[in-house]
C-alpha positions in Angstrom: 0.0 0.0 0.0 1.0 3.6 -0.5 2.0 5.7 2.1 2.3 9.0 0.2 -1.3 11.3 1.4 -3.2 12.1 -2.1 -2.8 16.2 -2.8 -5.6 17.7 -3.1 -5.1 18.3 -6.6 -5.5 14.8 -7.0 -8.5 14.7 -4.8 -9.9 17.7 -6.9 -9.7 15.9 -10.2 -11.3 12.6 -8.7 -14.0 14.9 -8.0 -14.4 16.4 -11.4 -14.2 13.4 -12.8 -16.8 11.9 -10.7 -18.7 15.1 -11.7 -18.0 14.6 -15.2 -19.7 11.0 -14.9 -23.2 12.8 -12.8 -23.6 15.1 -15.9 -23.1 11.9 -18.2 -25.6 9.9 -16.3 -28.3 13.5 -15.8 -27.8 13.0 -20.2 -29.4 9.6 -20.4 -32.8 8.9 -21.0 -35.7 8.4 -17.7 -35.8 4.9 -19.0 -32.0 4.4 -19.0 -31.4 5.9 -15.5 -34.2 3.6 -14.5 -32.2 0.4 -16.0 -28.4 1.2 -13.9 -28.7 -0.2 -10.6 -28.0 3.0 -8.2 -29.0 4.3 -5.0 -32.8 5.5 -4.5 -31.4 8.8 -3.9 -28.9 9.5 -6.8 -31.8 8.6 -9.0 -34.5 10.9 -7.3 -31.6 13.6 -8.0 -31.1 12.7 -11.5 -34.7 12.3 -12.3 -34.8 16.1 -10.8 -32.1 17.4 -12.9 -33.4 16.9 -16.0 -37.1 18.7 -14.6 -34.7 21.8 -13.6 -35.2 24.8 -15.8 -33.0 27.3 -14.1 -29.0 27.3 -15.1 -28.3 28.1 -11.3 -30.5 25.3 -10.0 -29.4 22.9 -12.0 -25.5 23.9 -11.6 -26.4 23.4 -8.2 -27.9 20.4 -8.9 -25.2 18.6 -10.7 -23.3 19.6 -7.8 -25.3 17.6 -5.3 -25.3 14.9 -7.9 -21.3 15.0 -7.4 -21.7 14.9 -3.6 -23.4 12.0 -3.9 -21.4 10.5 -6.2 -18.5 11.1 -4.1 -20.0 8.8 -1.0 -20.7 5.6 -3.3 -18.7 3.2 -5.7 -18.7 5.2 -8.8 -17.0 2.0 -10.8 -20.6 -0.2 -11.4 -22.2 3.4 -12.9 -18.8 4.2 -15.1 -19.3 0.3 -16.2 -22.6 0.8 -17.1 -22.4 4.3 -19.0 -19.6 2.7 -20.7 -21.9 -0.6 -21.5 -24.7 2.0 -23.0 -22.3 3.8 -25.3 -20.6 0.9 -26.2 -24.1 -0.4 -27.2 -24.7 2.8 -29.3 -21.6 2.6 -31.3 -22.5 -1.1 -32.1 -25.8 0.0 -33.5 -24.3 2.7 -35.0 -21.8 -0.2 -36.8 -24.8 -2.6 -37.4 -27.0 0.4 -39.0 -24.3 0.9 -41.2 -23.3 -2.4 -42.0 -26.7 -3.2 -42.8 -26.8 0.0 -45.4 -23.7 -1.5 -47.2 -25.4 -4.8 -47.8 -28.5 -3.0 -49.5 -26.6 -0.8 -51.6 -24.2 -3.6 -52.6 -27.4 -5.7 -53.5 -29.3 -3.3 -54.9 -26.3 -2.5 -57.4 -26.0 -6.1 -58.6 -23.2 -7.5 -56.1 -23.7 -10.9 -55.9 -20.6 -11.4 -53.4 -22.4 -9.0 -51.1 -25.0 -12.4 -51.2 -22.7 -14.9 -50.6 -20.9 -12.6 -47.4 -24.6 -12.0 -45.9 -25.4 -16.0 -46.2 -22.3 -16.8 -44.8 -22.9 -13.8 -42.0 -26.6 -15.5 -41.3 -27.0 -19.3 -42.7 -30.7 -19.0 -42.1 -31.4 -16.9 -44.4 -33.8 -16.8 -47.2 -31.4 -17.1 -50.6 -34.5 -16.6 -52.6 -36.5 -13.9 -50.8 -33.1 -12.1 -50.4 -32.2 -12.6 -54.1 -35.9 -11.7 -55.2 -35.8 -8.7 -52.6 -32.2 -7.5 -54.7 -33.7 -7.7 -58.1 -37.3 -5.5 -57.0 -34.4 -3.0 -55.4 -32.5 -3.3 -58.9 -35.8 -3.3 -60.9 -37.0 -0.2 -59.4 -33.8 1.5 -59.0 -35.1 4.1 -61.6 -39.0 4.4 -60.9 -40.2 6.3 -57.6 -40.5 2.7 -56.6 -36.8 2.6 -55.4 -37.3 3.7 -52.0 -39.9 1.3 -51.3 -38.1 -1.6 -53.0 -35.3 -0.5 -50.6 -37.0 -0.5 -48.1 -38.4 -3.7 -48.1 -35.0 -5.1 -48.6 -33.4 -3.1 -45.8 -36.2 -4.5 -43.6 -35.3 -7.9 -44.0 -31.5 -7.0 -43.8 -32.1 -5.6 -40.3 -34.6 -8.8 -39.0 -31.1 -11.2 -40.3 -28.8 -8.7 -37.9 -31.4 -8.9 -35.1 -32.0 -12.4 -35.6 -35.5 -12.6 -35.7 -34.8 -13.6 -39.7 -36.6 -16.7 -41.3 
């Protein structure tokens, strides 16, 4: 163990970071400061912050959120906010990868077939095949976008594996 004291710059950039992570958690959603596991209290206060109106009321706010994030174990709520961006960025990654499959399709990319059959083996060759030529066929009508559509629909039920 360490016997050096911590300075209080130290201390004072612990606490900014801690109130870095209170403004961070007052950011999310009701229904996502609902789903981390917290104390009653730190959730009353974020629930309030995000009713506050007033910039000095809610400075003073996020202060009292930092307070209290100061007197609990700030790691499980870091884990979490981490585990909710994290989870953006992969839907962010999935959106996109699933708008590169389309547009390879709908251009006539027959490798872009065999990568998605070999990404999901249960899919549909044929309703994904027959979903590609519509997208092709109506690539020049106002029927594209519905076409599309249709095919980007089924892309995303593959990725979130509710697919046929």
């Amino acid at each position: 163990m360490n016997d050096e004291p911590i300075s209080r710059t130290q201390k004072k950039n612990e606490d900014r970071a801690l109130q870095t992570a209170g403004e961070a958690l007052a950011a999310l959603s009701p229904e996502q400061i609902d789903a981390v596991d917290m104390p009653e209290e730190l959730r009353e206060a974020l629930h309030f912050v995000r009713q506050t109106t007033s910039h000095g009321a809610r400075r003073r706010q996020m202060q009292y959120i930092g307070s209290l994030m100061r007197r609990i174990d700030s790691e499980p709520l870091q884990r979490a906010l981490d585990n909710i961006r994290f989870g953006d960025v992969q839907a962010a990654a999935q959106f996109k990868r699933i708008e590169r499959w389309r547009d390879g399709l709908a251009a006539g990319d027959q490798s872009m077939l065999d990568e998605i059959m070999a990404a999901h083996p249960v899919a549909d060759r044929q309703r994904l095949a027959q979903l590609a030529r519509n997208a092709r066929k109506h690539a020049d009508s106002g029927e594209k976008t519905k076409s599309a559509r249709a095919l980007f629909r089924y892309l995303k039920e593959l990725a979130d594996g509710s697919g046929e």
